[in-house]
Backbone as a printed PyTorch tensor [residue, N CA C, xyz], in Angstrom:
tensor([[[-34.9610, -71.9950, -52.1680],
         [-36.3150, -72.4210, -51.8200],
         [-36.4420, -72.5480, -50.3010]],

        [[-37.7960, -71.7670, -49.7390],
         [-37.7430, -72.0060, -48.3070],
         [-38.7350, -73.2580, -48.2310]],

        [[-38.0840, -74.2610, -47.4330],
         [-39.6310, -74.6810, -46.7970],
         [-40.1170, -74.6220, -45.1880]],

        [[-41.4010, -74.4140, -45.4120],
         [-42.3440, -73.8740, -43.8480],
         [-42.5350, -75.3010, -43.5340]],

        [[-42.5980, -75.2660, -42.0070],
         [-43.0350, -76.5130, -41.5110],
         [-43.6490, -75.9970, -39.9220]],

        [[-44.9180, -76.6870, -40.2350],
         [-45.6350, -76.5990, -38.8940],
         [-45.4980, -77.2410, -37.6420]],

        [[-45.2570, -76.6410, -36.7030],
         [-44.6100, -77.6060, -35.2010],
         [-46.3320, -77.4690, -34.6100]],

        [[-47.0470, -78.7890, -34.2560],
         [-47.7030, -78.5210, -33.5460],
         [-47.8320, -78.1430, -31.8060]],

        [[-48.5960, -77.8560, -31.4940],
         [-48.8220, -77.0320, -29.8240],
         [-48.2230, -77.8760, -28.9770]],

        [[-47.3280, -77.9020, -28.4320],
         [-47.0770, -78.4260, -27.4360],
         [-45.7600, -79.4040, -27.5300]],

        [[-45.5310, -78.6680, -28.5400],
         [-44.0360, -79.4600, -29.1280],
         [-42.6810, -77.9690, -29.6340]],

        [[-41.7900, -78.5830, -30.1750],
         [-40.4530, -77.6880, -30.3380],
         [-39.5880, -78.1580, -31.4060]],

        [[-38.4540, -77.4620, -31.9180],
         [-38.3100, -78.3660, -33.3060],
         [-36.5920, -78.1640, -33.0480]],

        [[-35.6340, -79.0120, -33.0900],
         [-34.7250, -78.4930, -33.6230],
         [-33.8550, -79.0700, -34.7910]],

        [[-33.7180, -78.4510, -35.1130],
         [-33.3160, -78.1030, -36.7830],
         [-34.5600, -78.8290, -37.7220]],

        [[-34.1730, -80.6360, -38.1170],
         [-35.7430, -80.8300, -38.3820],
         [-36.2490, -82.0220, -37.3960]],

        [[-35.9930, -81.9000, -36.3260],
         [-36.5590, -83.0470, -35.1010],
         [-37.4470, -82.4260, -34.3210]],

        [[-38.9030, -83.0820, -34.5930],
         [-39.8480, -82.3030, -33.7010],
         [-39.8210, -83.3230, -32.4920]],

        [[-39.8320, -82.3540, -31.7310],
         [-40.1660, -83.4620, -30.2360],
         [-40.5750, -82.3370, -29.1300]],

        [[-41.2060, -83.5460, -27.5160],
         [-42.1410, -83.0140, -26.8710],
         [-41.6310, -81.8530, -26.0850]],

        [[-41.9250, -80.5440, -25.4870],
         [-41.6560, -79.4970, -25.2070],
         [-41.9410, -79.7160, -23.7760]],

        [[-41.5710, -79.7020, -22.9830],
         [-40.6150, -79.8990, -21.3110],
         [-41.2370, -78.3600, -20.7570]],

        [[-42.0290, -78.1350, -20.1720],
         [-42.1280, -76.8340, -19.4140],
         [-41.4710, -76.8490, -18.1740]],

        [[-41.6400, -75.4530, -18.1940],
         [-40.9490, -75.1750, -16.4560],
         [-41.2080, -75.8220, -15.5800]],

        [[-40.5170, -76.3160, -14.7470],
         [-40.6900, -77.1750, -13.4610],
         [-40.8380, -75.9330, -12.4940]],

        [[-42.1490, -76.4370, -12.1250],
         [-42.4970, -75.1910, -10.9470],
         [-42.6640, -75.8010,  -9.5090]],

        [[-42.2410, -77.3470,  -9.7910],
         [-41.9870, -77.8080,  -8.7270],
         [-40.6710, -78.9750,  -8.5060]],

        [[-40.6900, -79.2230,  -7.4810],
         [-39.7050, -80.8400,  -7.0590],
         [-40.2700, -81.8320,  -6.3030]],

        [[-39.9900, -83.0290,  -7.0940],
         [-41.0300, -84.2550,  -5.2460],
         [-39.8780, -84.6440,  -4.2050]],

        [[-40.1240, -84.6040,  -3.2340],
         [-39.6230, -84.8810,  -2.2450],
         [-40.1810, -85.4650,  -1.4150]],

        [[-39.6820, -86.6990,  -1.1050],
         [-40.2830, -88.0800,  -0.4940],
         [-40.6710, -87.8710,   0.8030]],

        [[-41.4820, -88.1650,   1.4010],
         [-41.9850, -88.2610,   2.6740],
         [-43.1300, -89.5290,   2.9480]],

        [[-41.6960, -90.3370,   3.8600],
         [-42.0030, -91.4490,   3.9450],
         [-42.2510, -92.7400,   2.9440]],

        [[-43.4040, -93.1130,   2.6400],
         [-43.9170, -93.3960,   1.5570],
         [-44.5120, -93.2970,   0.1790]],

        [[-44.7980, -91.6120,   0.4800],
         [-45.5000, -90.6690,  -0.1070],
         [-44.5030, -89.3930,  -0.8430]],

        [[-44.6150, -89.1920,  -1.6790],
         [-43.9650, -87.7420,  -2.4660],
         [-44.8210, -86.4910,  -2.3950]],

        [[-44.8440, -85.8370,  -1.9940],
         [-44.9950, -84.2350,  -2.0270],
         [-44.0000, -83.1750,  -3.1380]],

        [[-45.3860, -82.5650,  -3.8160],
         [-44.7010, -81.4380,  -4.6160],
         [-43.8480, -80.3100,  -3.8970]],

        [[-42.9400, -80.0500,  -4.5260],
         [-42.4250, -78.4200,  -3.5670],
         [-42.2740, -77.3920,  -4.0370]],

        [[-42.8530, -76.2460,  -4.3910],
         [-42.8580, -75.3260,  -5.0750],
         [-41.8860, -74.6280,  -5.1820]],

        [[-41.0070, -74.1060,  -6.4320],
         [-39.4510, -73.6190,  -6.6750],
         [-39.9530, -72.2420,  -6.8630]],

        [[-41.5330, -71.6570,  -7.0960],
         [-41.7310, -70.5750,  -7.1530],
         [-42.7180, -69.7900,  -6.5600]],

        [[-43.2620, -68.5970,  -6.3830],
         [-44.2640, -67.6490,  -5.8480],
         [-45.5420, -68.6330,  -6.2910]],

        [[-46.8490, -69.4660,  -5.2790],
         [-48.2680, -69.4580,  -6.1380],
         [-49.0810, -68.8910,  -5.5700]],

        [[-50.3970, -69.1100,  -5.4930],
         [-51.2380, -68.4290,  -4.8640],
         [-51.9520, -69.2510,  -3.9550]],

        [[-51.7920, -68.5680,  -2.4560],
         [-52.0820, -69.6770,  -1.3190],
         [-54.0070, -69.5240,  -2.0740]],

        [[-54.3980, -68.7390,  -2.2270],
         [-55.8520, -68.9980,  -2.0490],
         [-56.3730, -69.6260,  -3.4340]],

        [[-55.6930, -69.7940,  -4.4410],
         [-56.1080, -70.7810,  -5.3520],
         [-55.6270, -72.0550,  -5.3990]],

        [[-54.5550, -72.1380,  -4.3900],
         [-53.6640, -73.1200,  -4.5460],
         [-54.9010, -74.5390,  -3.7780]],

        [[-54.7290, -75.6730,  -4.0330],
         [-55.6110, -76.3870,  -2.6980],
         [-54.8530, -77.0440,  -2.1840]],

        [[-53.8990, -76.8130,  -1.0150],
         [-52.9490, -77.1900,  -0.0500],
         [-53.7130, -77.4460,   1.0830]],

        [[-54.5990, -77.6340,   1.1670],
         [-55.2620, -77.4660,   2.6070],
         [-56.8040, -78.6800,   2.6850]],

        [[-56.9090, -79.2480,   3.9080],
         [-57.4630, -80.4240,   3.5460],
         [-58.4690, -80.3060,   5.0170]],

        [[-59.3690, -80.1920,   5.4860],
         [-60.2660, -80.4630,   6.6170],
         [-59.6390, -81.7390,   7.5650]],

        [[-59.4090, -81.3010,   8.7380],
         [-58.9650, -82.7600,   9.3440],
         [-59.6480, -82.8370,  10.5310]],

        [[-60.7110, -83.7180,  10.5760],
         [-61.6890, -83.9570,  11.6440],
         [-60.9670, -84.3730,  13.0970]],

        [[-60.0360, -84.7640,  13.0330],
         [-59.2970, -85.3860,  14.0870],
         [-59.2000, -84.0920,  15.2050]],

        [[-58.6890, -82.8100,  13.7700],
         [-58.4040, -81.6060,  14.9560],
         [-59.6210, -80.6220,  15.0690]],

        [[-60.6210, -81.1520,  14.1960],
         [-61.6050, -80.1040,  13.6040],
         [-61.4780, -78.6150,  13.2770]],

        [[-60.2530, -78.9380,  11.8920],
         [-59.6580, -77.7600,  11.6950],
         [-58.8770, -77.7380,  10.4440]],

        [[-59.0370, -77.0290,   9.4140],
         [-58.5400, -76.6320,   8.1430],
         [-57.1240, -76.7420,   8.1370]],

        [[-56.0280, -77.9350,   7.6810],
         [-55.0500, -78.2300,   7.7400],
         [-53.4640, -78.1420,   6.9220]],

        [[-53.0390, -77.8720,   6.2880],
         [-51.6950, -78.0670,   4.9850],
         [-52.1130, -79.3990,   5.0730]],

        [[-52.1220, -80.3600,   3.7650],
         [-52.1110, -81.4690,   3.0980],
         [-50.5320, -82.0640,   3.5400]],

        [[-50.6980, -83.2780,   4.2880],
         [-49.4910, -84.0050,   4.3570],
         [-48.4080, -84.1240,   3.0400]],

        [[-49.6380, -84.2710,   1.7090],
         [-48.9660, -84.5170,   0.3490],
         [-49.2640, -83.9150,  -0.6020]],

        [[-48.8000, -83.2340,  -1.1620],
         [-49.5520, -81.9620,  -2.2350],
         [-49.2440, -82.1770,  -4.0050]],

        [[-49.5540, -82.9330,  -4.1980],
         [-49.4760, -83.1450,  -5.8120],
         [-49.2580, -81.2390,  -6.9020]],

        [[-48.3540, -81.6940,  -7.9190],
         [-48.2270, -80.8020,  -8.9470],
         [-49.0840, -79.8670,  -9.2440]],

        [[-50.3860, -80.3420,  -9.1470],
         [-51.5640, -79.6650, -10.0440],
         [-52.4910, -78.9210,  -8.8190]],

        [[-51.9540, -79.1840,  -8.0330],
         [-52.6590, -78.6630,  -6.3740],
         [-52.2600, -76.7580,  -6.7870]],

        [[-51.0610, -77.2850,  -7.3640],
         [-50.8390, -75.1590,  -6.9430],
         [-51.2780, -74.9340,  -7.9860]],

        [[-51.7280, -73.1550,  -8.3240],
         [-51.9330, -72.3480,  -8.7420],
         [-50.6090, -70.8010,  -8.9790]],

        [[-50.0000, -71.1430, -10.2310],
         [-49.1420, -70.6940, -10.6830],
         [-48.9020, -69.4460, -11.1850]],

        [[-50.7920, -68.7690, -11.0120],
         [-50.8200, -67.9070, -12.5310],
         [-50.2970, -66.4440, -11.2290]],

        [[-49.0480, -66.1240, -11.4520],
         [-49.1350, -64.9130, -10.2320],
         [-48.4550, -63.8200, -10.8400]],

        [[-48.9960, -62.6680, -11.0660],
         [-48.1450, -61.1370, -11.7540],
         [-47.4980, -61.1010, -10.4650]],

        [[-47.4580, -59.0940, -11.2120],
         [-46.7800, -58.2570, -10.2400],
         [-47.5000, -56.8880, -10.2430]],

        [[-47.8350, -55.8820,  -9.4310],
         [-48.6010, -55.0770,  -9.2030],
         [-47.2820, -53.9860,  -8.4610]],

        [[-47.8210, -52.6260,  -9.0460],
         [-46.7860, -51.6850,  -7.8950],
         [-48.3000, -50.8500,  -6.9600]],

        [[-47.5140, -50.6650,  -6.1220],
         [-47.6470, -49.6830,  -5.1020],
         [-47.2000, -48.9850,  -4.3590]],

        [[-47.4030, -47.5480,  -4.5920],
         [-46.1810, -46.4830,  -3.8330],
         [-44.9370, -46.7940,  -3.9970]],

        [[-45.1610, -47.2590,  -5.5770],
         [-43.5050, -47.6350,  -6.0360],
         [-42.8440, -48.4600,  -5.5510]],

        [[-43.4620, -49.7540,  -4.4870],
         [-42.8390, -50.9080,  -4.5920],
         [-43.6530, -51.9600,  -5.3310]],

        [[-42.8820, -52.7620,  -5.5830],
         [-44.1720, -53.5340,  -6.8700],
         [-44.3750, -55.1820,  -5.0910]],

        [[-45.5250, -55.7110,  -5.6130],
         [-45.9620, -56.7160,  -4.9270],
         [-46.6380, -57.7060,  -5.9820]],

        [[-46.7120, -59.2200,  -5.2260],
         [-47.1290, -60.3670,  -6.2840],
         [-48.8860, -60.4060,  -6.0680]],

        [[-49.5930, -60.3770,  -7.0790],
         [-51.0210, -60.7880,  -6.9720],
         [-51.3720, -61.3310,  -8.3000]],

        [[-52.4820, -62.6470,  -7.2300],
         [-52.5480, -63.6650,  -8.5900],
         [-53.6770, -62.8700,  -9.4430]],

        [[-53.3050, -63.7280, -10.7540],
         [-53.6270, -63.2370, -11.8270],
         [-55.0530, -64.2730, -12.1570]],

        [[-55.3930, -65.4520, -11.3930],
         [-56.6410, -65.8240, -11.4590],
         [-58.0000, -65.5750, -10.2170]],

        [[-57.2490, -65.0270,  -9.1600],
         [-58.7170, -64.4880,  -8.5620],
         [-58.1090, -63.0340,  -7.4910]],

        [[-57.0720, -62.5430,  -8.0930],
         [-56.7270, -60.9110,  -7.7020],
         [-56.4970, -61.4960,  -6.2010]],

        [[-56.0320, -62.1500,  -5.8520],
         [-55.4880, -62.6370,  -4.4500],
         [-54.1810, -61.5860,  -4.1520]],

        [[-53.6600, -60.1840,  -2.9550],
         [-52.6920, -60.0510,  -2.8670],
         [-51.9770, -60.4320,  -2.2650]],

        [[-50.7900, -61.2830,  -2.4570],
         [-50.1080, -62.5460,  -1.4790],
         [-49.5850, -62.0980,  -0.4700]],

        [[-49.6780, -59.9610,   0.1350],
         [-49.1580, -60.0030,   1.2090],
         [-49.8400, -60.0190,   2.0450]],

        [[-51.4140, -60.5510,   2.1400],
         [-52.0240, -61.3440,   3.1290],
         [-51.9210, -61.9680,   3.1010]],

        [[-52.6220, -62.5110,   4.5870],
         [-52.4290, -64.0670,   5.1180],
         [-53.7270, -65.0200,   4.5070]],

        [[-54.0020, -65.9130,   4.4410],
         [-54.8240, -66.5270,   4.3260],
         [-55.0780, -68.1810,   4.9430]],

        [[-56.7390, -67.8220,   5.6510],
         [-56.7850, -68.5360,   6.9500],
         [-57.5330, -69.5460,   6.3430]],

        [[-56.5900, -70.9450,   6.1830],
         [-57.7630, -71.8450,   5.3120],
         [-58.7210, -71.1940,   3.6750]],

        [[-59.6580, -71.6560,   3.3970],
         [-60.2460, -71.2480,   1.9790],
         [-61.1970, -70.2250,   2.6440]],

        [[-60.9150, -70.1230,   3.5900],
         [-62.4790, -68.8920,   4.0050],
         [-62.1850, -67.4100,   4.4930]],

        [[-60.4710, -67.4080,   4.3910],
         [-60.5010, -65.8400,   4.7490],
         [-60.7150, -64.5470,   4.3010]],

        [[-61.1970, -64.2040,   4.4570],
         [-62.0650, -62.6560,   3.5370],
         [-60.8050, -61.9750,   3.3500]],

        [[-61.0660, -61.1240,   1.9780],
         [-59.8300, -60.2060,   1.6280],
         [-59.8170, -59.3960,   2.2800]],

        [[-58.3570, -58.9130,   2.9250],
         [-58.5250, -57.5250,   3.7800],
         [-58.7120, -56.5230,   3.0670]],

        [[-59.1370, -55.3940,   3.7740],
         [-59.1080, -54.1380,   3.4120],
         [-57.8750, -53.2360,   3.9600]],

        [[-57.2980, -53.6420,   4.9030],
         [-55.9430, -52.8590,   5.1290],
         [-55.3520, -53.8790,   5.5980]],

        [[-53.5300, -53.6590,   5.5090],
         [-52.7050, -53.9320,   5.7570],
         [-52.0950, -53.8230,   7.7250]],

        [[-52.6680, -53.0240,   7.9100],
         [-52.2320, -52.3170,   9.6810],
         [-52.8630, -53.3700,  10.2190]],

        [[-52.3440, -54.6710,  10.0690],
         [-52.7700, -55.6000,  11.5000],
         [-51.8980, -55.9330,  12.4210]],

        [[-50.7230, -55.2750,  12.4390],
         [-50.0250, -55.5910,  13.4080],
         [-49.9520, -55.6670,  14.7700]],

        [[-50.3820, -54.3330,  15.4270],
         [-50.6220, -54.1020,  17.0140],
         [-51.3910, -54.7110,  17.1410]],

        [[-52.7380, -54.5190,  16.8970],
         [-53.5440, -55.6850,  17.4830],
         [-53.1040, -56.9750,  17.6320]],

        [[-53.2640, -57.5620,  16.6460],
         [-52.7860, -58.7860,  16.1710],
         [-51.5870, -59.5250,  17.3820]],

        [[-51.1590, -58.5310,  17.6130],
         [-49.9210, -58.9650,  18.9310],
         [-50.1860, -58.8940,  19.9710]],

        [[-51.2540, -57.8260,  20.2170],
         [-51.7230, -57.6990,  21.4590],
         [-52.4330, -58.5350,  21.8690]],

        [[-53.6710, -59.5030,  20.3370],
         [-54.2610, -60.4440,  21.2770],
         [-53.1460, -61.4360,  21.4490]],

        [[-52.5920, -62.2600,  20.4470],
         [-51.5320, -63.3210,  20.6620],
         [-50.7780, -63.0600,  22.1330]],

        [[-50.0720, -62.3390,  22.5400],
         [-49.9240, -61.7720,  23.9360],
         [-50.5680, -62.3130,  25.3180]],

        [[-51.9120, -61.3920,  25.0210],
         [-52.7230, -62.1420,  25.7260],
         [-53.7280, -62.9720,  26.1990]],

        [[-53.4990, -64.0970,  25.0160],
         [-54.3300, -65.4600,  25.3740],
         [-52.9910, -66.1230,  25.9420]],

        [[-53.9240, -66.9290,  26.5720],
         [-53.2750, -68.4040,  27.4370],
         [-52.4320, -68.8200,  27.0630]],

        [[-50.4890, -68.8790,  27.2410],
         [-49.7980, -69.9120,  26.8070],
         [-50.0670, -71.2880,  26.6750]],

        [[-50.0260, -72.1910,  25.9400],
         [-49.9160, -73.2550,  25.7540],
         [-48.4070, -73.6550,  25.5820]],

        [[-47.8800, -74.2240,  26.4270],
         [-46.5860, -74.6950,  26.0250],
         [-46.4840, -76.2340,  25.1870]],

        [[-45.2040, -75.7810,  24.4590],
         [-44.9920, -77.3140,  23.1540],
         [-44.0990, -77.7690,  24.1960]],

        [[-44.6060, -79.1200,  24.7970],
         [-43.2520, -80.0440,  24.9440],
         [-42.4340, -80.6030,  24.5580]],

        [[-41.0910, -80.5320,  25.0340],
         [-40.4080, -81.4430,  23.8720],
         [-40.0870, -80.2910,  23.2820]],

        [[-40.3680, -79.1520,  23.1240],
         [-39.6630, -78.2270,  21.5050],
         [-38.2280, -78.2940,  20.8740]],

        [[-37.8420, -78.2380,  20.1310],
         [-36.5460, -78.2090,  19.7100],
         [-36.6160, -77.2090,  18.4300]],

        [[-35.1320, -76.5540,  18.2960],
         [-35.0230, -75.5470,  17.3020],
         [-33.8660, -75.8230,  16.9080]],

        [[-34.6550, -76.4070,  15.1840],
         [-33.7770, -76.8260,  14.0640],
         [-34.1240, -76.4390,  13.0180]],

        [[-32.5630, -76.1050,  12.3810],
         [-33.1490, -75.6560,  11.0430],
         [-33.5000, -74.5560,  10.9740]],

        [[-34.4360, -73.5150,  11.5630],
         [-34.7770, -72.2710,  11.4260],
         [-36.5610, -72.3630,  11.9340]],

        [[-36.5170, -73.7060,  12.1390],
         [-37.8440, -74.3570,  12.7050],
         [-37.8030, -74.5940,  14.6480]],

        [[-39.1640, -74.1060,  14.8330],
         [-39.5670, -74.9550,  16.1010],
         [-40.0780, -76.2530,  15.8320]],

        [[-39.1870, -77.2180,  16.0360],
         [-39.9390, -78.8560,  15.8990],
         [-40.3540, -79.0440,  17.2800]],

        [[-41.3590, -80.4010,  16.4860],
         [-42.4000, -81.0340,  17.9430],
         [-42.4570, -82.5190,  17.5390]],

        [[-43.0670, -82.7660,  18.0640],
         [-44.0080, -84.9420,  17.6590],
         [-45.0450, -84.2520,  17.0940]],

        [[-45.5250, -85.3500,  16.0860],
         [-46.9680, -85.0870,  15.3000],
         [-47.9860, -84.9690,  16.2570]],

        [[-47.7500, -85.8000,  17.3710],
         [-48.7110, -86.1550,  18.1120],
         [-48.8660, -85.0510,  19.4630]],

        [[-48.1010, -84.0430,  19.6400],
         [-47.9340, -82.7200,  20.4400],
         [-48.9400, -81.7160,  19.2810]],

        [[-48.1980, -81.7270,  18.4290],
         [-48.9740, -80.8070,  17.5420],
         [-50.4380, -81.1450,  17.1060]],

        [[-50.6030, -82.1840,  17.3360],
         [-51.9970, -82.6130,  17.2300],
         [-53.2660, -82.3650,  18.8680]],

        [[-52.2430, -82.3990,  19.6260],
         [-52.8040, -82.1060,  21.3550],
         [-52.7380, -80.8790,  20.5520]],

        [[-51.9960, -79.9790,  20.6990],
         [-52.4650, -78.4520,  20.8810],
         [-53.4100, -78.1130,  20.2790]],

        [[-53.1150, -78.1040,  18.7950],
         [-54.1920, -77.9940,  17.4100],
         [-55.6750, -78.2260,  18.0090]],

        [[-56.2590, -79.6240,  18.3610],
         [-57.2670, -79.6600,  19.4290],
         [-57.9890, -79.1130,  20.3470]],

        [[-57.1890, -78.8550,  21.2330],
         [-57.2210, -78.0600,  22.3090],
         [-57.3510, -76.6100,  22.3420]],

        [[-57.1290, -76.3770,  21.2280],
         [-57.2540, -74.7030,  20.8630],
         [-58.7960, -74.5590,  19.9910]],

        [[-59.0640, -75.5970,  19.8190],
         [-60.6700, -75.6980,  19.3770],
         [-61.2250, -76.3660,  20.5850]],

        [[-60.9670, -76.5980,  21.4120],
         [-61.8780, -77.5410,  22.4140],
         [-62.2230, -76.3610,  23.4250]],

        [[-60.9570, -75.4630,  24.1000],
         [-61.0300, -74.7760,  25.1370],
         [-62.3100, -73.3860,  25.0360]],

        [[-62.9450, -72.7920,  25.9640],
         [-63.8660, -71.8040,  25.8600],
         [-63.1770, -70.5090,  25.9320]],

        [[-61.3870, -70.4180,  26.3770],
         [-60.8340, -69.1280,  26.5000],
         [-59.8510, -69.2070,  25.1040]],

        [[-59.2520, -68.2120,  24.5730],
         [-58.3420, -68.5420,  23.6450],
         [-56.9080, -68.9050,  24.5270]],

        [[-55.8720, -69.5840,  23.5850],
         [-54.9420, -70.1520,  24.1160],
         [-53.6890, -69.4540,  22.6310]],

        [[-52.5140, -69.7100,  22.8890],
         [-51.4960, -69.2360,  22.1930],
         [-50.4780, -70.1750,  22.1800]],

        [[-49.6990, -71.4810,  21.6450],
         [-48.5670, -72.1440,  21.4110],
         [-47.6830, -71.0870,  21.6280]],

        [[-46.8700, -71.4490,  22.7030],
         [-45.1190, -71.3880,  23.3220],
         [-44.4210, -71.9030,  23.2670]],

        [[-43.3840, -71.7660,  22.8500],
         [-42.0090, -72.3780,  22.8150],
         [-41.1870, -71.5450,  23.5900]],

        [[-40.5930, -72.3620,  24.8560],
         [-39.2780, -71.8140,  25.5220],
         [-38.7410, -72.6650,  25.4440]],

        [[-37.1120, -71.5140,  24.8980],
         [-35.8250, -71.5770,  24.4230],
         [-35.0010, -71.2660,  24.4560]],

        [[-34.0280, -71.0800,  25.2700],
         [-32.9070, -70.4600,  25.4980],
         [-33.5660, -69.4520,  26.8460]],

        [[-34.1410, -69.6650,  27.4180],
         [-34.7640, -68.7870,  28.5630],
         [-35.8290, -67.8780,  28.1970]],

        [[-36.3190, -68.0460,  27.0590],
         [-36.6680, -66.9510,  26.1850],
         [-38.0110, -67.7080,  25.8650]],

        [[-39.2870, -66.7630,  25.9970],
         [-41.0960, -67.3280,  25.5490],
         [-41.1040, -66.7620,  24.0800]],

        [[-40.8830, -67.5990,  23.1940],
         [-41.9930, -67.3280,  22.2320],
         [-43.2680, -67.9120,  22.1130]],

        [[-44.2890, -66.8700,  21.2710],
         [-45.5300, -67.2100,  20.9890],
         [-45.9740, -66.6110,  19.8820]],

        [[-46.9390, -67.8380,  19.1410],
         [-47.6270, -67.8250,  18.3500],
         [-49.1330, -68.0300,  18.2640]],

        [[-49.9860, -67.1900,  17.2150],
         [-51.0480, -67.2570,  17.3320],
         [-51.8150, -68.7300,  16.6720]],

        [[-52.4920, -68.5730,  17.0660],
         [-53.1380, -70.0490,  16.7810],
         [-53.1920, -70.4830,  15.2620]],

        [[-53.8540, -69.6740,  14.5760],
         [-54.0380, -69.5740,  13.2580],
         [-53.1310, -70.4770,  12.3680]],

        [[-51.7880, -69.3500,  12.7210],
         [-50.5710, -69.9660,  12.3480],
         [-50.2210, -70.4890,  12.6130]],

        [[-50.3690, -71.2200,  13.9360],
         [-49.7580, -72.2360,  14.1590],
         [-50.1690, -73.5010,  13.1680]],

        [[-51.2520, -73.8780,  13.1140],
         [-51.8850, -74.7090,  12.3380],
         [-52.4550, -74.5790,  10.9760]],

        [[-51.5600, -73.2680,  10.1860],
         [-51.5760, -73.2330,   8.9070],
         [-50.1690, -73.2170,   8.1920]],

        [[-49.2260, -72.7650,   9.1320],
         [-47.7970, -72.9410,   8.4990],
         [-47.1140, -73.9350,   9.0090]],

        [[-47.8020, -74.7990,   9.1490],
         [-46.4090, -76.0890,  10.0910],
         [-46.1830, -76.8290,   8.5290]],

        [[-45.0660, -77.8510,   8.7420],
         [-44.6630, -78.3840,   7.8850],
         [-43.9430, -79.8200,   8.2740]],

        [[-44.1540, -81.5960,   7.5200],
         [-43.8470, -82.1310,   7.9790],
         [-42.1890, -82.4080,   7.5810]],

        [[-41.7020, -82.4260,   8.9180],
         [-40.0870, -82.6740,   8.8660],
         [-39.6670, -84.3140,   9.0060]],

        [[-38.0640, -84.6770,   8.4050],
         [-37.8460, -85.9890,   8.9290],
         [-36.7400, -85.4720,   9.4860]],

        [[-36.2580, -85.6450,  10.5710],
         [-34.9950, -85.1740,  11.3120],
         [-34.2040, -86.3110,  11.4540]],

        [[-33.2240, -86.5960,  11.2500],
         [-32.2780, -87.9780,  12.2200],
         [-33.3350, -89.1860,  12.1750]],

        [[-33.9740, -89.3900,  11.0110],
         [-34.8400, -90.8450,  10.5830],
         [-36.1310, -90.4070,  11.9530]],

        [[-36.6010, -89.2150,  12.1570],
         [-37.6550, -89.1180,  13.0860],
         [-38.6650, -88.4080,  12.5000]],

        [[-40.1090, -88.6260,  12.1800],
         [-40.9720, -87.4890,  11.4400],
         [-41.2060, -86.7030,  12.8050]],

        [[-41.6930, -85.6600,  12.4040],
         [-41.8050, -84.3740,  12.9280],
         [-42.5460, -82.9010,  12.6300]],

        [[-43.4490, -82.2830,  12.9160],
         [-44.0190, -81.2740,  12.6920],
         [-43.4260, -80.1920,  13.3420]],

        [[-42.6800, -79.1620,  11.7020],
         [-41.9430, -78.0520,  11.9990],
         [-42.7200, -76.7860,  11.7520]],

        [[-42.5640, -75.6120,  12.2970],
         [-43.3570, -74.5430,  12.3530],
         [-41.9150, -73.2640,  12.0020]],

        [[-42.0790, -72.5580,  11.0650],
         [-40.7560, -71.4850,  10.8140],
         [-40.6250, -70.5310,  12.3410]],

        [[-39.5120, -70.4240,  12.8240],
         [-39.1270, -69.0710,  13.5450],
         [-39.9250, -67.9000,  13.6920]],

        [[-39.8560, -67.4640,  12.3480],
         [-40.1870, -66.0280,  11.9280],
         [-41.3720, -65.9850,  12.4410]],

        [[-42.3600, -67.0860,  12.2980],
         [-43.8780, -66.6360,  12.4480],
         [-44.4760, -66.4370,  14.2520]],

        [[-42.7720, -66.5050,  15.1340],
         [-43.2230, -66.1230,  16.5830],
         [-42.8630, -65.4340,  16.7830]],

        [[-43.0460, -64.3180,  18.2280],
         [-42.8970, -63.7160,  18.5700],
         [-42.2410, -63.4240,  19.9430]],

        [[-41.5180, -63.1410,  20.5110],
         [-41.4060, -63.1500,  21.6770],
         [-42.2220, -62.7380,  22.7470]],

        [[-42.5800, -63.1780,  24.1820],
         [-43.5960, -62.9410,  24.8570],
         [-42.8960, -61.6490,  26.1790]]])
């Protein structure tokens, strides 16, 4: 004699113990300061995701100090092209190998932004970070440096470009990024606003 038994949605059975069904952890909290922040263990989608928060201080579209679980947007395929495959989300066709500038950046139509793109960063105005330090794979600063520049790059009438010299050596970054990929660090019991390597350039 068989008997059927119904597991309802959102549950799992083993052998005859039904109990609650544990999904993927698509994230980790990690404390900051007082506060926990989600951290994403996988690919989401920056433009569905809501990581990003208006901050009048700099008058400027910011990363969220603290980003709760339900902030990201998870739903992301895979797409080929010219036989390499790439990630695009699966709730508003976002392709993640653009950038995206705050909630308002229009989808590109091509990929070739490079030369330009360097040429202006190039030549706007250094702004130098005081204080810089390179840790980790990060340019760190004070919250409160990164908050002068951030400012100041909306205040000024010419464009300006964040520098870091290091080792004898100018890097620069464009504004954009500067103030969409930073991230808050605690170094040696010190908070800190870190910005990745990769996203400068040398001058």
């Amino acid at each position: 004699m068989v008997t059927v038994r119904d597991v309802p949605e959102g549950q799992a059975m083993s052998g005859w113990e039904v109990y609650d069904f544990a999904p993927d952890d698509f994230t980790y909290e990690r404390q900051m300061g007082k506060n926990t922040t989600a951290v994403p263990l996988t690919v989401y989608c920056p433009q569905c995701s809501d990581t990003t928060a208006y901050d009048r201080r700099v008058n400027a579209v910011v990363p969220k100090w603290t980003i709760n679980h339900s902030d990201y947007v998870f739903n992301v395929g895979y797409q080929e092209e010219d036989g390499k495959k790439f990630a695009v989300c699966l709730n508003c066709g976002h392709d993640l190998r653009d950038e995206v500038k705050g909630k308002a950046a229009p989808k590109k139509s091509t990929r070739k932004i490079t030369r330009k793109s360097q040429e202006r960063t190039l030549a706007a105005t250094p702004e130098l970070i005081e204080d810089v330090k390179f840790e980790d794979g990060y340019f760190t600063m004070t919250v409160d440096e990164f908050k002068r520049i951030a400012k100041k790059g909306h205040q000024v009438s010419h464009s300006i470009t964040p520098a870091a010299e290091f080792g004898g050596t100018l890097y620069v970054i464009s504004l954009s990024k500067f103030i969409t990929f930073w991230k808050e660090l605690e170094i040696n019991g010190t908070r800190k606003v870190g910005i990745p390597r990769i996203y400068f350039q040398e001058a």
